[in-house]
VEXDREN-2710 file (C-alpha; in Angstrom, 1 decimal):
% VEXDREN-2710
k/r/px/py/pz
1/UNK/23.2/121.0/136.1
2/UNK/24.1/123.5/138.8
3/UNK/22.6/126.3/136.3
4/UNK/19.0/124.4/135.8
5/UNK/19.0/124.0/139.6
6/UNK/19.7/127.4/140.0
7/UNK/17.3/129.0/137.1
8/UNK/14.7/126.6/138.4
9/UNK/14.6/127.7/142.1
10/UNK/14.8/131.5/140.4
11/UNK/11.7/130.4/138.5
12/UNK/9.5/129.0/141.4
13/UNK/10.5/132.0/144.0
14/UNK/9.5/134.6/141.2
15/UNK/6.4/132.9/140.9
16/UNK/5.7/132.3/144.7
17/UNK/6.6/136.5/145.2
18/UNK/4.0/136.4/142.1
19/UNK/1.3/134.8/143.3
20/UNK/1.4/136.4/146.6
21/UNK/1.9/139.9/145.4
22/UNK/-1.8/139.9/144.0
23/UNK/-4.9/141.7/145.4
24/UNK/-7.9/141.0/146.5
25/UNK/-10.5/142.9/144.1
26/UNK/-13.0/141.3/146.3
27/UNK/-13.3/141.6/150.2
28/UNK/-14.9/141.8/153.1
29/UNK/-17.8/144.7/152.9
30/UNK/-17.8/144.7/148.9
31/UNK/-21.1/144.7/147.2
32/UNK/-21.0/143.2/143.2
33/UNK/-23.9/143.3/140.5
34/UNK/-23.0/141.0/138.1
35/UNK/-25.8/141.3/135.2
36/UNK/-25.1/138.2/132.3
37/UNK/-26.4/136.5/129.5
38/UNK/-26.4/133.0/129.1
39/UNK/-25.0/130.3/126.3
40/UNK/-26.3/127.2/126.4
41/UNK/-28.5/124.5/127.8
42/UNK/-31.8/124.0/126.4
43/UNK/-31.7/125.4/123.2
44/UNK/-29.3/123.0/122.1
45/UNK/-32.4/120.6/122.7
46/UNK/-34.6/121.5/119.8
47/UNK/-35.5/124.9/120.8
48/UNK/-34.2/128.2/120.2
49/UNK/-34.8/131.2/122.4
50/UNK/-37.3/133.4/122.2
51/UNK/-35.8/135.7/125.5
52/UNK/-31.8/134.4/125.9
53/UNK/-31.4/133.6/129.3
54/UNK/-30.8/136.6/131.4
55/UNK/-29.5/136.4/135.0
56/UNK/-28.2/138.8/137.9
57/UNK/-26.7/138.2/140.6
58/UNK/-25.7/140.4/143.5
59/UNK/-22.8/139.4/145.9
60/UNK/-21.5/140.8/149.7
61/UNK/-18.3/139.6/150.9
62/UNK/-18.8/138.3/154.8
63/UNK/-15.3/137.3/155.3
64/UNK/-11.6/137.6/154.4
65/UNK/-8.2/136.0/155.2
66/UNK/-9.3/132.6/153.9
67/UNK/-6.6/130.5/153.1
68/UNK/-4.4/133.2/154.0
69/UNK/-6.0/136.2/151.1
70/UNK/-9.2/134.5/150.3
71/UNK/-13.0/135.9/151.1
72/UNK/-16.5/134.5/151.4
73/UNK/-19.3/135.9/149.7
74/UNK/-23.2/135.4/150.0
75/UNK/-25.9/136.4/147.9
76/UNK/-28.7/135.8/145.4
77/UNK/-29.1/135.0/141.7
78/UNK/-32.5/135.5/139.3
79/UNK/-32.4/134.7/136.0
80/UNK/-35.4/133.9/133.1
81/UNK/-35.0/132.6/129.7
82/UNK/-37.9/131.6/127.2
83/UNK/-37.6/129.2/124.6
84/UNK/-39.6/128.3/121.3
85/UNK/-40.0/125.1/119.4
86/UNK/-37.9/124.6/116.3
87/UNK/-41.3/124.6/114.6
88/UNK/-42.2/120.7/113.6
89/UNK/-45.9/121.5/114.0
90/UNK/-46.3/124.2/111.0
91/UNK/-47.7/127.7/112.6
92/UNK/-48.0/126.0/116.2
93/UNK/-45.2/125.4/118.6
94/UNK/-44.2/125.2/122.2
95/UNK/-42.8/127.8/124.4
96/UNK/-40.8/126.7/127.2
97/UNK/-40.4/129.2/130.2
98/UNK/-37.5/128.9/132.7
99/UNK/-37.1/131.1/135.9
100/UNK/-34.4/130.4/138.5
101/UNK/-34.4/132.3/141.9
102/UNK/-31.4/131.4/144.2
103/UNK/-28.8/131.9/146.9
104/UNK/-25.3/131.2/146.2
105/UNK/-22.0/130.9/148.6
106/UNK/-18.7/131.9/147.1
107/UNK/-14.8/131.5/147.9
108/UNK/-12.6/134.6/146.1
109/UNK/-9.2/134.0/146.0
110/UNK/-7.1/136.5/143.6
111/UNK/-4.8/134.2/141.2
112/UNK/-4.1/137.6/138.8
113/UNK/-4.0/141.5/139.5
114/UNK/-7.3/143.1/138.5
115/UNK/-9.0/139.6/138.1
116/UNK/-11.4/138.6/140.7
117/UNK/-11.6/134.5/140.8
118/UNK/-14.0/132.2/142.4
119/UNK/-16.1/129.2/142.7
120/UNK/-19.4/128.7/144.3
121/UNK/-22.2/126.8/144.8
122/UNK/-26.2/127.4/144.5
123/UNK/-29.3/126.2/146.2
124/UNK/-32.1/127.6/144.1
125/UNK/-35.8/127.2/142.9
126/UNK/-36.5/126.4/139.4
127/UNK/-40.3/127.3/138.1
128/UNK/-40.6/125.8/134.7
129/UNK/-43.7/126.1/132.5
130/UNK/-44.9/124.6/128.8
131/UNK/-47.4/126.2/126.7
132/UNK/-49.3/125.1/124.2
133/UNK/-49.3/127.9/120.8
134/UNK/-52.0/127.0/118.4
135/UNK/-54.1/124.6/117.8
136/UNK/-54.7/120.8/117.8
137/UNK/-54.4/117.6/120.4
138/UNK/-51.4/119.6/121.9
139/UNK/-53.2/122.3/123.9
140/UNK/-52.5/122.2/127.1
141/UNK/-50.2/123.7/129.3
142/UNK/-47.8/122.2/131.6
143/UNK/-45.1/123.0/134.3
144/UNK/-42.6/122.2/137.0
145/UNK/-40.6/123.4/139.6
146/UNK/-38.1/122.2/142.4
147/UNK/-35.1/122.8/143.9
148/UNK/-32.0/122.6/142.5
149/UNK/-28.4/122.9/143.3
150/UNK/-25.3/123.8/141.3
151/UNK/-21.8/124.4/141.3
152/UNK/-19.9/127.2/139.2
153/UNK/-17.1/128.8/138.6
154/UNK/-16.0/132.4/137.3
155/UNK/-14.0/135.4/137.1
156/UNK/-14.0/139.1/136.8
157/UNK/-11.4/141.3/135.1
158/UNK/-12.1/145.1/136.5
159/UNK/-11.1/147.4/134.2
160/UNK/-11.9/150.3/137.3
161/UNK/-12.5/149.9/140.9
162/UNK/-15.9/149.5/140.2
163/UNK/-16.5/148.5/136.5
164/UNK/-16.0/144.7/135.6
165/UNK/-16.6/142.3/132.4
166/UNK/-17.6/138.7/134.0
167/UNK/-18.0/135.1/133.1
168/UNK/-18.8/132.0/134.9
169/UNK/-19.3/128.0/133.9
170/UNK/-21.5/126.1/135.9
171/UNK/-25.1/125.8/135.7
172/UNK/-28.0/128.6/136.9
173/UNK/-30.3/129.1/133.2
174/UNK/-26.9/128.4/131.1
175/UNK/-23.7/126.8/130.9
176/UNK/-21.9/130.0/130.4
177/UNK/-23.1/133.4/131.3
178/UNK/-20.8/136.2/130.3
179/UNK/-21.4/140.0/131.2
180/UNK/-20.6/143.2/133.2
181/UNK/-20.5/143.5/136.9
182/UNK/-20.3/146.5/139.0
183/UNK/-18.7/147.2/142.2
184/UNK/-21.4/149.6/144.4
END
């Protein structure tokens, strides 16, 4: 019993000294690109996409020591996608263009060396527009916008100081975006 005790305090110290071993990749003063491509969301609703949803994002850290190695971040996010009908109208279909433009707030907090983690949220503006391609009763366009807020989560493994793959869940023009981002 003395021995599981023993192994078990062994085991939670390592991992304490673990845990707080890790580096920030991300603080104060850093500027990140992140440049993605999306997966998922409305072409799972009968459309495919005509441009997969493309979004960037650039990123400045404003403040460290949160939560004892933690930083803030603050930036903006653009991303576009187009969509076509599945085609139930022979030669005419719809296309369905999506364009998101907002500012997000982020918390870093480094759970692995060389892996930048964080969760965020967004207030953005979503411009949507419907078009009508072909002919018949169905020619008119269409469109909507609003604001929109979201909440997301992601991570970045650099493989350099400046050179990163990225992905994040949550919801800006997909449910997953994965891609590079780059430290300038």
């Amino acid at each position: 019993m003395k021995i599981k005790s023993l192994l078990l305090a062994t085991l939670c110290a390592f991992g304490f000294l673990t845990v707080n071993a890790q580096t920030s990749t991300f603080v104060k003063g850093d500027k990140v690109l992140n440049l993605g491509i999306g997966f998922g969301g409305y072409g799972t609703w009968g459309y495919h996409p005509a441009i997969p949803p493309i979004s960037a994002s650039l990123e400045v850290g404003i403040k460290d020591d949160i939560l004892e190695k933690g930083t803030i971040g603050i930036g903006g996010y653009l991303a576009y996608a187009s969509y076509k009908e599945s085609g139930y109208y022979g030669d005419s279909y719809w296309t369905f263009n999506r364009m998101v433009i907002g500012v997000r707030g982020t918390l870093h907090y480094p759970l692995v060396d060389k892996l930048d983690t964080y969760g965020g949220v967004m207030l953005g503006f979503n411009k949507n527009t419907w078009k009508w391609n072909g002919s018949g009763v169905h020619g008119s366009d269409s469109g909507g916008s609003g604001l929109g807020f979201s909440l997301f989560a992601g991570g970045r493994y650099y493989f350099s100081d400046k050179f990163a793959v990225m992905a994040e869940l949550g919801y800006g023009i997909a449910y997953l975006n994965l891609g590079v981002a780059l430290k300038l």
